[in-house]
mmCIF entry with sequence, helices, sheets and N, C-alpha, C, O atoms, coordinates in Angstrom:
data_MODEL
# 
_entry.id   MODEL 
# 
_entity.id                         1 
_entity.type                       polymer 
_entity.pdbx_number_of_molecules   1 
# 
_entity_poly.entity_id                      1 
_entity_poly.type                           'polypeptide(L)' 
_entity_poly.nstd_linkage                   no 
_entity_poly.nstd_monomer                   no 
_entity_poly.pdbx_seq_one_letter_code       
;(UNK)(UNK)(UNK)(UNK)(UNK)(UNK)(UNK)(UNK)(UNK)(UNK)(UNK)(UNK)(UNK)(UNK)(UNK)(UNK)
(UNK)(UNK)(UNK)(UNK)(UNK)(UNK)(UNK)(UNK)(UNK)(UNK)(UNK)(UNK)(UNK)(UNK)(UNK)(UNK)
(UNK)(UNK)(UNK)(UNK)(UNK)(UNK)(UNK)(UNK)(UNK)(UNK)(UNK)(UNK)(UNK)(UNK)
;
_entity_poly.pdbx_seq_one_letter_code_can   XXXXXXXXXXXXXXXXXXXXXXXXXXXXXXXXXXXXXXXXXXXXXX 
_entity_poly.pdbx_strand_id                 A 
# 
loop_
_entity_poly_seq.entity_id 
_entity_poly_seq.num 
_entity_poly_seq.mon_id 
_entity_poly_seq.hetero 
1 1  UNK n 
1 2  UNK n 
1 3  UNK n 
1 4  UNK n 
1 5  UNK n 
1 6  UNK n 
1 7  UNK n 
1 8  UNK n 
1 9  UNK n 
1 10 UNK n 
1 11 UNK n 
1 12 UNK n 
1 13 UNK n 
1 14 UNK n 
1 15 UNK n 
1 16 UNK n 
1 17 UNK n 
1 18 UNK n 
1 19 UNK n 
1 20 UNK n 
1 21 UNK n 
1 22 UNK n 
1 23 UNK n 
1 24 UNK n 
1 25 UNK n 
1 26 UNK n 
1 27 UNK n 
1 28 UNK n 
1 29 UNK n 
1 30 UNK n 
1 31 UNK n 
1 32 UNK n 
1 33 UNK n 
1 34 UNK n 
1 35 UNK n 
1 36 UNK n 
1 37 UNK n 
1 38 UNK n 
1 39 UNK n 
1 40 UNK n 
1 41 UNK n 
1 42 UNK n 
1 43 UNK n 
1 44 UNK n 
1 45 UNK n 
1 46 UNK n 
# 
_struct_asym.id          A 
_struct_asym.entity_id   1 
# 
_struct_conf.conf_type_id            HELX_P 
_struct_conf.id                      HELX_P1 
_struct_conf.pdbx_PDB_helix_id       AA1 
_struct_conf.beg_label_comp_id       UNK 
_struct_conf.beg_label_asym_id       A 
_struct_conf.beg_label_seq_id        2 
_struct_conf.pdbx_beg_PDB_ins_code   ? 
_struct_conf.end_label_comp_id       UNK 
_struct_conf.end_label_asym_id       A 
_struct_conf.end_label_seq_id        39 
_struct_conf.pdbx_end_PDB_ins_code   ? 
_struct_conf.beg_auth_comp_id        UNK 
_struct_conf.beg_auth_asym_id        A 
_struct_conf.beg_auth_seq_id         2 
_struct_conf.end_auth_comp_id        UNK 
_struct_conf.end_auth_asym_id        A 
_struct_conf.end_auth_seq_id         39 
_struct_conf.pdbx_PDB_helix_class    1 
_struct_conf.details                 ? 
_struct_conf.pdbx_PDB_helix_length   38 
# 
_struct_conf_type.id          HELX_P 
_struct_conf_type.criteria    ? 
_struct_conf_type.reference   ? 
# 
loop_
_atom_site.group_PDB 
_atom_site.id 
_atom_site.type_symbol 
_atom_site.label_atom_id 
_atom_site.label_alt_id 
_atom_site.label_comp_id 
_atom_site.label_asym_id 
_atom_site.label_entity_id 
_atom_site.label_seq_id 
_atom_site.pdbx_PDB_ins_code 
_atom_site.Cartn_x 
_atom_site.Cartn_y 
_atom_site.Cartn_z 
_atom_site.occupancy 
_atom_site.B_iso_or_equiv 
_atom_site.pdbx_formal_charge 
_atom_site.auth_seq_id 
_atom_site.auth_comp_id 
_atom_site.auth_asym_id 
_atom_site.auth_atom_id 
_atom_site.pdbx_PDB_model_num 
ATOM 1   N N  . UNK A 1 1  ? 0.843  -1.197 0.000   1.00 0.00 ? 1  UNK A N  1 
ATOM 2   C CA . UNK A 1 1  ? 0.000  0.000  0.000   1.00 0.00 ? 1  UNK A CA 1 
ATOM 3   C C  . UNK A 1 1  ? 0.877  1.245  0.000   1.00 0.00 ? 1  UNK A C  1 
ATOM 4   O O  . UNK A 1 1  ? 0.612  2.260  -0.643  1.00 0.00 ? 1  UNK A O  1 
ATOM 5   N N  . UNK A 1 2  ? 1.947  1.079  0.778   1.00 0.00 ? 2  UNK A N  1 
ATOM 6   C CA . UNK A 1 2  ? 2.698  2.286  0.989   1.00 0.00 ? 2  UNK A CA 1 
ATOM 7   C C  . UNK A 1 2  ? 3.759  2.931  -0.312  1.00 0.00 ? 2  UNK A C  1 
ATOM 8   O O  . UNK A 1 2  ? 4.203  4.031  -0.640  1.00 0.00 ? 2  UNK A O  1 
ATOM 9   N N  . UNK A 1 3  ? 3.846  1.352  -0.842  1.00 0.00 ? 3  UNK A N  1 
ATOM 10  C CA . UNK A 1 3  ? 4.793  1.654  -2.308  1.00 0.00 ? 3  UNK A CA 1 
ATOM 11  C C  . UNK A 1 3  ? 3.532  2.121  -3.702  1.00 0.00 ? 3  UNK A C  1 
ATOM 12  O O  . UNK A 1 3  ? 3.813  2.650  -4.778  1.00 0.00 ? 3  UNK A O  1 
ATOM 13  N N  . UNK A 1 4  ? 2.280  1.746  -3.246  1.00 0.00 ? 4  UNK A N  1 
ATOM 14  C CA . UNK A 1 4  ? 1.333  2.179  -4.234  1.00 0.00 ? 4  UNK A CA 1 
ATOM 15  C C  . UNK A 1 4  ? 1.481  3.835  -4.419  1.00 0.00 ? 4  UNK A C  1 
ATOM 16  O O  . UNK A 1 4  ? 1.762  4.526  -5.398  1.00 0.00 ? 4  UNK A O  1 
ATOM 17  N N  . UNK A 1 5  ? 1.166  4.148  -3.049  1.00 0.00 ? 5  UNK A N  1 
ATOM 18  C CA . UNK A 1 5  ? 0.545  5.383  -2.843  1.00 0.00 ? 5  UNK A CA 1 
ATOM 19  C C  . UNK A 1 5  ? 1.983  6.168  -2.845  1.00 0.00 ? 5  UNK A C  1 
ATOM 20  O O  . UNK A 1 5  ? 1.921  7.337  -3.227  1.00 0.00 ? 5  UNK A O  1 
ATOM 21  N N  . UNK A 1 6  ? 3.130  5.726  -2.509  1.00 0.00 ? 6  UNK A N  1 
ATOM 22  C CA . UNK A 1 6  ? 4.235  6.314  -3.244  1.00 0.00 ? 6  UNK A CA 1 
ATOM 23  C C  . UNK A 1 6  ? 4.315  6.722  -4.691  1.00 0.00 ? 6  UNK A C  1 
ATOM 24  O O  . UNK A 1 6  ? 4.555  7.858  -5.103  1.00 0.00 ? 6  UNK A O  1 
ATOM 25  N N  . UNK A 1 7  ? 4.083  5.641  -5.408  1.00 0.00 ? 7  UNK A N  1 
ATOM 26  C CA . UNK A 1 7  ? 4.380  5.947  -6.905  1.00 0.00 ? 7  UNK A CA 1 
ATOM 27  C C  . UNK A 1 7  ? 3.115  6.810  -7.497  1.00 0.00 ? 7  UNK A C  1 
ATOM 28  O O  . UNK A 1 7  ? 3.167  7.556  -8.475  1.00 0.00 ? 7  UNK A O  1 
ATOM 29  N N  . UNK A 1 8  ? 1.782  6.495  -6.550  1.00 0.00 ? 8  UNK A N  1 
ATOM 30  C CA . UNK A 1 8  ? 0.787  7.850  -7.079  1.00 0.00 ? 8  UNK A CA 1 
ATOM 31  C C  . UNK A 1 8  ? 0.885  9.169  -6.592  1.00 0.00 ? 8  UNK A C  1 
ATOM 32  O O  . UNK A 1 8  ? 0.289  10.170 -6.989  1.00 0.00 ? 8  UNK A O  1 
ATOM 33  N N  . UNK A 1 9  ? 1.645  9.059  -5.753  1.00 0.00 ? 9  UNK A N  1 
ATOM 34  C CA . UNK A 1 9  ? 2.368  10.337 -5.334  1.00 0.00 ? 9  UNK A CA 1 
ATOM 35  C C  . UNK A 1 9  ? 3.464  10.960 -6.553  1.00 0.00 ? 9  UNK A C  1 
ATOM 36  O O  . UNK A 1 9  ? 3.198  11.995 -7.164  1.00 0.00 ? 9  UNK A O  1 
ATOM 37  N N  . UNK A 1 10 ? 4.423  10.352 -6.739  1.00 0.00 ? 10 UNK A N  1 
ATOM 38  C CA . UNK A 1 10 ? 5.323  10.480 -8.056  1.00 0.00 ? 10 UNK A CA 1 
ATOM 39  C C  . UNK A 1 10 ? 4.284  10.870 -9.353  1.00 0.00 ? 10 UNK A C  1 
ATOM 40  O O  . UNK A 1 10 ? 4.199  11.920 -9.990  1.00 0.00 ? 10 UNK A O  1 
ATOM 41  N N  . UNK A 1 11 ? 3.723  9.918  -9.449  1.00 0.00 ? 11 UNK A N  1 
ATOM 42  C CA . UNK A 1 11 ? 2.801  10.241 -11.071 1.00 0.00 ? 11 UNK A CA 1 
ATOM 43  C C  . UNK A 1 11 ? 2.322  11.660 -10.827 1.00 0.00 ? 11 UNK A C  1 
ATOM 44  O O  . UNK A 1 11 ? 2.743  12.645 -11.434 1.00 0.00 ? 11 UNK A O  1 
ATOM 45  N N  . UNK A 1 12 ? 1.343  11.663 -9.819  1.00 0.00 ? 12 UNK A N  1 
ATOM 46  C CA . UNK A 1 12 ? 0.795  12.765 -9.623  1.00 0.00 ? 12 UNK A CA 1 
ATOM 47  C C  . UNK A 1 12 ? 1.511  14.160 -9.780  1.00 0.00 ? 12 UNK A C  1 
ATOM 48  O O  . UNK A 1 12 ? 1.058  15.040 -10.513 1.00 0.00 ? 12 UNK A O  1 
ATOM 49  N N  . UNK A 1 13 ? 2.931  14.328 -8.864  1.00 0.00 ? 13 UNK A N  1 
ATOM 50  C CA . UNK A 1 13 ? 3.420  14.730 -8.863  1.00 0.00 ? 13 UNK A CA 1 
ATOM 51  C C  . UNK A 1 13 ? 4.225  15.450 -10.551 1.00 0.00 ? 13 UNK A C  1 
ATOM 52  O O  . UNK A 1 13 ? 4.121  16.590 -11.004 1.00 0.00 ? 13 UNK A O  1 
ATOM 53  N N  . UNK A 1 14 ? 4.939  14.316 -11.086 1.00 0.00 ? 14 UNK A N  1 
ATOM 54  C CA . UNK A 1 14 ? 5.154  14.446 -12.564 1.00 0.00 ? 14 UNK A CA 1 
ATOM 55  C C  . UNK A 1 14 ? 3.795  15.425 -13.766 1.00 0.00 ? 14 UNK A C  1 
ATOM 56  O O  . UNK A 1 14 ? 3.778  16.361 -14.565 1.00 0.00 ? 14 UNK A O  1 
ATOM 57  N N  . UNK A 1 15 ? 2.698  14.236 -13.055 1.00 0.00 ? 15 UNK A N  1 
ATOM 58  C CA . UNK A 1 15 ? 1.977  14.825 -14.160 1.00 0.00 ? 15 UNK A CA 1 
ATOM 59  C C  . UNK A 1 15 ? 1.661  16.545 -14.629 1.00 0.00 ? 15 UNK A C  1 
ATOM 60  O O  . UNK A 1 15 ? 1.516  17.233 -15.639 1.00 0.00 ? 15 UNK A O  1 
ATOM 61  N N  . UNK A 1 16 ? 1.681  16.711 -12.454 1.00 0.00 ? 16 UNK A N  1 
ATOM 62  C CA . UNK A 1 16 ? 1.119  18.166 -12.529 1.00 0.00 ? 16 UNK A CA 1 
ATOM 63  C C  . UNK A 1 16 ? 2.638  19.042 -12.870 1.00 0.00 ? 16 UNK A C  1 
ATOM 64  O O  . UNK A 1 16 ? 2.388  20.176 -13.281 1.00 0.00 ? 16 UNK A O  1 
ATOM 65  N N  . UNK A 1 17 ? 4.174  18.729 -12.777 1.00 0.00 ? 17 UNK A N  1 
ATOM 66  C CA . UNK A 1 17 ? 4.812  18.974 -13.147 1.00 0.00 ? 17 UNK A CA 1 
ATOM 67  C C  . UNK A 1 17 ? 5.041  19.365 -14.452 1.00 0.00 ? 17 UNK A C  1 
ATOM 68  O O  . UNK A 1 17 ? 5.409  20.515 -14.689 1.00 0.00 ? 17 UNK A O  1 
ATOM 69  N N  . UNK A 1 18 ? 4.815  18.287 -15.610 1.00 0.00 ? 18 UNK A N  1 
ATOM 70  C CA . UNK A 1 18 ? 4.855  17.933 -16.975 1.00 0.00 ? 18 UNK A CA 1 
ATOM 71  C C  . UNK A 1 18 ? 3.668  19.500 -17.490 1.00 0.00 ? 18 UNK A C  1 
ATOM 72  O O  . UNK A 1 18 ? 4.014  20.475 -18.157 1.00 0.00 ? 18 UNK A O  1 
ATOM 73  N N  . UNK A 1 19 ? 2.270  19.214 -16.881 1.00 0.00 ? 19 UNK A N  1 
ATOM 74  C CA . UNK A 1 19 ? 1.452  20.201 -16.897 1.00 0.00 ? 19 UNK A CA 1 
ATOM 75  C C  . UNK A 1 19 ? 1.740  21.295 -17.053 1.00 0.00 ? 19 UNK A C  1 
ATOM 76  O O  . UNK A 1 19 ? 1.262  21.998 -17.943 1.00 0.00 ? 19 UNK A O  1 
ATOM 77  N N  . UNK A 1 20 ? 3.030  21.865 -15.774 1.00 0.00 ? 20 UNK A N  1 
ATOM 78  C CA . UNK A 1 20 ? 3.039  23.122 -15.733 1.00 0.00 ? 20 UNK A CA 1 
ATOM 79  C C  . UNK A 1 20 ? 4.188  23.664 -16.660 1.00 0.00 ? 20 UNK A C  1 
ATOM 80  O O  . UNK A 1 20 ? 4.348  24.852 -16.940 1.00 0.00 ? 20 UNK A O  1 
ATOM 81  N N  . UNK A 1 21 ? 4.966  22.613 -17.096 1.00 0.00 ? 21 UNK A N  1 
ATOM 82  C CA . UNK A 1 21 ? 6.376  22.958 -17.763 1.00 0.00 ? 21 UNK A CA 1 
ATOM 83  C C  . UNK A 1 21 ? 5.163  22.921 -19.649 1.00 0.00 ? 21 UNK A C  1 
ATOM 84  O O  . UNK A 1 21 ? 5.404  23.523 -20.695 1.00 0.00 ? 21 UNK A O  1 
ATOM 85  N N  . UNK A 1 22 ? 4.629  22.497 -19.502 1.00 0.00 ? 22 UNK A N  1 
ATOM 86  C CA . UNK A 1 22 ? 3.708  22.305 -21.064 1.00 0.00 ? 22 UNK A CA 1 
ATOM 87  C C  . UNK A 1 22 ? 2.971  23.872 -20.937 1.00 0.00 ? 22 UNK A C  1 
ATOM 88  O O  . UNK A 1 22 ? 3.023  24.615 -21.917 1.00 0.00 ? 22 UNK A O  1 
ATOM 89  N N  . UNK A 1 23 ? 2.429  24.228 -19.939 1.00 0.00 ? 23 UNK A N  1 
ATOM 90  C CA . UNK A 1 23 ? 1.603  25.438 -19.747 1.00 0.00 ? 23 UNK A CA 1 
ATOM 91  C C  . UNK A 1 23 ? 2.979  26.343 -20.147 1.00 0.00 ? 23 UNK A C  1 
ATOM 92  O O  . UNK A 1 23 ? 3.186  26.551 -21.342 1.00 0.00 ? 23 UNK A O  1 
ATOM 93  N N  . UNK A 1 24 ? 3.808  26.815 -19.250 1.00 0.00 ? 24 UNK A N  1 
ATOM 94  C CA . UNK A 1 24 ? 5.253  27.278 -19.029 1.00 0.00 ? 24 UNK A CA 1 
ATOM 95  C C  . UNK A 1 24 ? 5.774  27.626 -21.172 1.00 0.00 ? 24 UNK A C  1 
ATOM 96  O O  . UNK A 1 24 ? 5.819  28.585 -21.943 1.00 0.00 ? 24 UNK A O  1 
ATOM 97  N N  . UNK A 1 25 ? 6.010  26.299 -21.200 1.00 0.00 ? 25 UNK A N  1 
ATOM 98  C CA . UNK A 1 25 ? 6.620  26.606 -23.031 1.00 0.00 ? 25 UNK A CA 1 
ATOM 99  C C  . UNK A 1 25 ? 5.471  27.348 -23.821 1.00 0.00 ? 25 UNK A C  1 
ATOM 100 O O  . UNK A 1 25 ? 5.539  28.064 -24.821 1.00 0.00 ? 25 UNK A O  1 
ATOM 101 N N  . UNK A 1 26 ? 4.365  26.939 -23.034 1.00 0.00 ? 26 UNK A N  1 
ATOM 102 C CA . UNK A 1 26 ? 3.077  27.453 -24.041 1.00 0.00 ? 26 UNK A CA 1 
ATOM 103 C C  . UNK A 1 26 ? 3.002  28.948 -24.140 1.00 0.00 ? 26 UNK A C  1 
ATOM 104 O O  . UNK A 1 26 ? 3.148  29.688 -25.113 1.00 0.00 ? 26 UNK A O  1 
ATOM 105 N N  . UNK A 1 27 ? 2.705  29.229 -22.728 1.00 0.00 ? 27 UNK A N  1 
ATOM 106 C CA . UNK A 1 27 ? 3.202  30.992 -22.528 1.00 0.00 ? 27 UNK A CA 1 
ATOM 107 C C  . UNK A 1 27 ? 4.736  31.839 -23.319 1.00 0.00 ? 27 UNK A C  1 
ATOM 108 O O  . UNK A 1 27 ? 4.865  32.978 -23.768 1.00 0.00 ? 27 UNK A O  1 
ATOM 109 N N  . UNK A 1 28 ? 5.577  30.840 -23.230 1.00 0.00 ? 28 UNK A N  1 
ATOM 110 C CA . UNK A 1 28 ? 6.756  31.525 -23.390 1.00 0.00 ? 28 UNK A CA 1 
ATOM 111 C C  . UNK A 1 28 ? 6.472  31.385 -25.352 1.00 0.00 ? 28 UNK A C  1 
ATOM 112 O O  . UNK A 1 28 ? 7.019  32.163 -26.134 1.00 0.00 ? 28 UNK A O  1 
ATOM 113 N N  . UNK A 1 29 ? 5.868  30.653 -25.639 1.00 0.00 ? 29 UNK A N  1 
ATOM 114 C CA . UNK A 1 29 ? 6.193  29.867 -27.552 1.00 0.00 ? 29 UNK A CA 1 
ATOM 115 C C  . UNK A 1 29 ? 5.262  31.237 -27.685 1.00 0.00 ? 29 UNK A C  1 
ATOM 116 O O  . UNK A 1 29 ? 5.853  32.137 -28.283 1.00 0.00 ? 29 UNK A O  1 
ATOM 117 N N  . UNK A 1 30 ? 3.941  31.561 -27.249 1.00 0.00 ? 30 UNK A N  1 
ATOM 118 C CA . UNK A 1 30 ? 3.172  32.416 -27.717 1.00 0.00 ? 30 UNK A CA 1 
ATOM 119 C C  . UNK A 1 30 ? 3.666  34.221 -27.999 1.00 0.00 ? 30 UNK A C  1 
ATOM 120 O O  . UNK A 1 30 ? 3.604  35.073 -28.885 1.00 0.00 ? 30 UNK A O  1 
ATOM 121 N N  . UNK A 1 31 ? 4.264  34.020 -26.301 1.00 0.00 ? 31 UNK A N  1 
ATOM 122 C CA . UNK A 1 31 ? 4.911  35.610 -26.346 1.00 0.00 ? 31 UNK A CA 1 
ATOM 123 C C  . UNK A 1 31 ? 6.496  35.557 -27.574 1.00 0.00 ? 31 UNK A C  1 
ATOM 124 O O  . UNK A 1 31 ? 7.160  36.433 -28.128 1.00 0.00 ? 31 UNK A O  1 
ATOM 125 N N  . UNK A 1 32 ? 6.525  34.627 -27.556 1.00 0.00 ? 32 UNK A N  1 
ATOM 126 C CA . UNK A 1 32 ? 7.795  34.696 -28.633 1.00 0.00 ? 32 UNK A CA 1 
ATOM 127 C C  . UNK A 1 32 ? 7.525  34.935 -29.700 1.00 0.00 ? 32 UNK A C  1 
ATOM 128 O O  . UNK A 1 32 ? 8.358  35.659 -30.246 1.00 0.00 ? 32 UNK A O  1 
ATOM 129 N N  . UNK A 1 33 ? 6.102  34.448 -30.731 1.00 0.00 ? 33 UNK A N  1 
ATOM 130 C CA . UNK A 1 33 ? 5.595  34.344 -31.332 1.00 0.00 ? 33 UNK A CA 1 
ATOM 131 C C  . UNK A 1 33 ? 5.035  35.653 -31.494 1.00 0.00 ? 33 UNK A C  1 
ATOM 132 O O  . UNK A 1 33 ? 5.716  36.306 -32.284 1.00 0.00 ? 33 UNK A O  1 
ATOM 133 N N  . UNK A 1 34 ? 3.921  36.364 -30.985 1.00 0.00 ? 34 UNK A N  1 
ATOM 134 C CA . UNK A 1 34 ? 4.154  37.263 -30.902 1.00 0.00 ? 34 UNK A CA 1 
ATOM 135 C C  . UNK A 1 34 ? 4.639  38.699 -30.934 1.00 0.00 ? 34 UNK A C  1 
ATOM 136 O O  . UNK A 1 34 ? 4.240  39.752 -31.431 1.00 0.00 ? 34 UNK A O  1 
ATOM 137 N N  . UNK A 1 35 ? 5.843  38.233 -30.069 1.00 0.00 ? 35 UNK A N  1 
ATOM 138 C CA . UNK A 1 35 ? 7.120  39.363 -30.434 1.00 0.00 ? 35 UNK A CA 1 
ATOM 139 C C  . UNK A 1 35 ? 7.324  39.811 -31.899 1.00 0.00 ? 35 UNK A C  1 
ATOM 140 O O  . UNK A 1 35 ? 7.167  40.820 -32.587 1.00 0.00 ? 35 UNK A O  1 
ATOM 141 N N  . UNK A 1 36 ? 7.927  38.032 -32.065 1.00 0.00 ? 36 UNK A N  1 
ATOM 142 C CA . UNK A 1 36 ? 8.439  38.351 -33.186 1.00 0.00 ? 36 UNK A CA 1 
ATOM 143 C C  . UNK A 1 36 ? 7.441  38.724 -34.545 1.00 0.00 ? 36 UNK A C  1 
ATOM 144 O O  . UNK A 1 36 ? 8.072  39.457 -35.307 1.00 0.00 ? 36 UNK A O  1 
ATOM 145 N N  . UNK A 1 37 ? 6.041  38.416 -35.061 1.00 0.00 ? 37 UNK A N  1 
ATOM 146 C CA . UNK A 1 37 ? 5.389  39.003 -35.227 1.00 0.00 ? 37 UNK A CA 1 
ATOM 147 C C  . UNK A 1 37 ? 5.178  40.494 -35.200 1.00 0.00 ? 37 UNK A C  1 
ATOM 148 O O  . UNK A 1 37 ? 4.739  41.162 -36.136 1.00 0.00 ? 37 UNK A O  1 
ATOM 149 N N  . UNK A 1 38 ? 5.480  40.858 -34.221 1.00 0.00 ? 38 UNK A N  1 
ATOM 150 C CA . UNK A 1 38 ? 5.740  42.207 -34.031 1.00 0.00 ? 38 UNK A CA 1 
ATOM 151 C C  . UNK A 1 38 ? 6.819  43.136 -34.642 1.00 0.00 ? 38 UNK A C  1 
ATOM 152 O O  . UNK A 1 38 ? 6.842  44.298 -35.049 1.00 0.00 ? 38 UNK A O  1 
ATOM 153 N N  . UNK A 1 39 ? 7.411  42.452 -34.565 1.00 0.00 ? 39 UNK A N  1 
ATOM 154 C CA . UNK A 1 39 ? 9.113  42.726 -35.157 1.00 0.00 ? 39 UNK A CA 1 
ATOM 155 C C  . UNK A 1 39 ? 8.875  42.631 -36.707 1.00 0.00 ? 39 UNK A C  1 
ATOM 156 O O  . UNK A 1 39 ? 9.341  43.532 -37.404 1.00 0.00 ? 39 UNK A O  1 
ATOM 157 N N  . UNK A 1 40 ? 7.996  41.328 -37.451 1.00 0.00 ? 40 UNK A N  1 
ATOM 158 C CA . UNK A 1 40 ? 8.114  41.196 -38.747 1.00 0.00 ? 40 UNK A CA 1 
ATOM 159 C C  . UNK A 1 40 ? 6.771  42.211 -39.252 1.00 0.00 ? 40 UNK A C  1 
ATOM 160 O O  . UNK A 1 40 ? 6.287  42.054 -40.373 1.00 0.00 ? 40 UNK A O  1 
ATOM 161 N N  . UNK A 1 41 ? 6.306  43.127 -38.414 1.00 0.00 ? 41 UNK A N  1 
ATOM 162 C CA . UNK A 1 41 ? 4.819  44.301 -38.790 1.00 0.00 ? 41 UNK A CA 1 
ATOM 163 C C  . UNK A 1 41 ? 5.844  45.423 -38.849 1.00 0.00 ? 41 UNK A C  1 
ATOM 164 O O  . UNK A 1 41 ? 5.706  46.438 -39.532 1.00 0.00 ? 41 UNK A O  1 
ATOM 165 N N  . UNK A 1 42 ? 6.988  45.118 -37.992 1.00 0.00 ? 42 UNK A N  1 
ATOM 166 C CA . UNK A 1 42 ? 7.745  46.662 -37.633 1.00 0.00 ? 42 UNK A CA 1 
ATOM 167 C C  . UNK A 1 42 ? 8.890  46.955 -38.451 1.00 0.00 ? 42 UNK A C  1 
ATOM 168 O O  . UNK A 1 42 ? 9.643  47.908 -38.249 1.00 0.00 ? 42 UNK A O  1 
ATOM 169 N N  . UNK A 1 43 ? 9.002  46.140 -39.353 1.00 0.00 ? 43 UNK A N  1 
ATOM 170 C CA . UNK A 1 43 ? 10.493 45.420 -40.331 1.00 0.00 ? 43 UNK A CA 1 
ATOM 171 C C  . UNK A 1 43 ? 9.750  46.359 -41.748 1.00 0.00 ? 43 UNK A C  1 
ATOM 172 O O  . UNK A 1 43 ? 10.454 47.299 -42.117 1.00 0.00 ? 43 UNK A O  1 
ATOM 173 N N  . UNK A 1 44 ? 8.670  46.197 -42.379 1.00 0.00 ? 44 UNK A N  1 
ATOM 174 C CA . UNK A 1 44 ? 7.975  46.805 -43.312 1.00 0.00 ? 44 UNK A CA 1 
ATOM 175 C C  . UNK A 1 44 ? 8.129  48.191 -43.333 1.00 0.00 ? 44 UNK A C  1 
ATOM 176 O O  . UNK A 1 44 ? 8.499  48.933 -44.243 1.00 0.00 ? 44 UNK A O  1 
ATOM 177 N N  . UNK A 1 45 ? 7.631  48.531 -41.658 1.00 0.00 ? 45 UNK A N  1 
ATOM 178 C CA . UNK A 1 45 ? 7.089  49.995 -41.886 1.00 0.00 ? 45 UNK A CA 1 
ATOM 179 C C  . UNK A 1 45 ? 8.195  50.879 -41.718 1.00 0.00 ? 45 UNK A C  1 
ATOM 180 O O  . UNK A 1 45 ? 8.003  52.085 -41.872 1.00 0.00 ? 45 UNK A O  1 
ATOM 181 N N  . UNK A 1 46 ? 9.744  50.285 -41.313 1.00 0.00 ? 46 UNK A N  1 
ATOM 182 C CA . UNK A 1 46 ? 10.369 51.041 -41.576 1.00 0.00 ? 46 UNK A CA 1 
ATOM 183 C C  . UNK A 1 46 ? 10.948 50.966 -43.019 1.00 0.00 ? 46 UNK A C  1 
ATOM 184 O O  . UNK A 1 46 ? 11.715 51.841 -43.423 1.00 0.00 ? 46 UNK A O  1 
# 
């Protein structure tokens, strides 16, 4: 029981980890995206 609830501790743990590092790239891919977007609107008008 104790090695169960260990390793659902781990999963759990991972998953909400994995979660937040997936949320984490998601935020960072968008604002990058973004940016640079920004950069290729601002590349024209000069």
């Amino acid at each position: 029981v104790w090695v169960c609830v260990g390793w659902l501790n781990i999963v759990y743990n991972l998953s909400y980890f994995l979660a937040g590092t997936v949320w984490g790239f998601a935020v960072v891919f968008v604002v990058f995206v973004q940016r640079q977007s920004c950069d290729m609107e601002k590349i024209p008008l000069k």
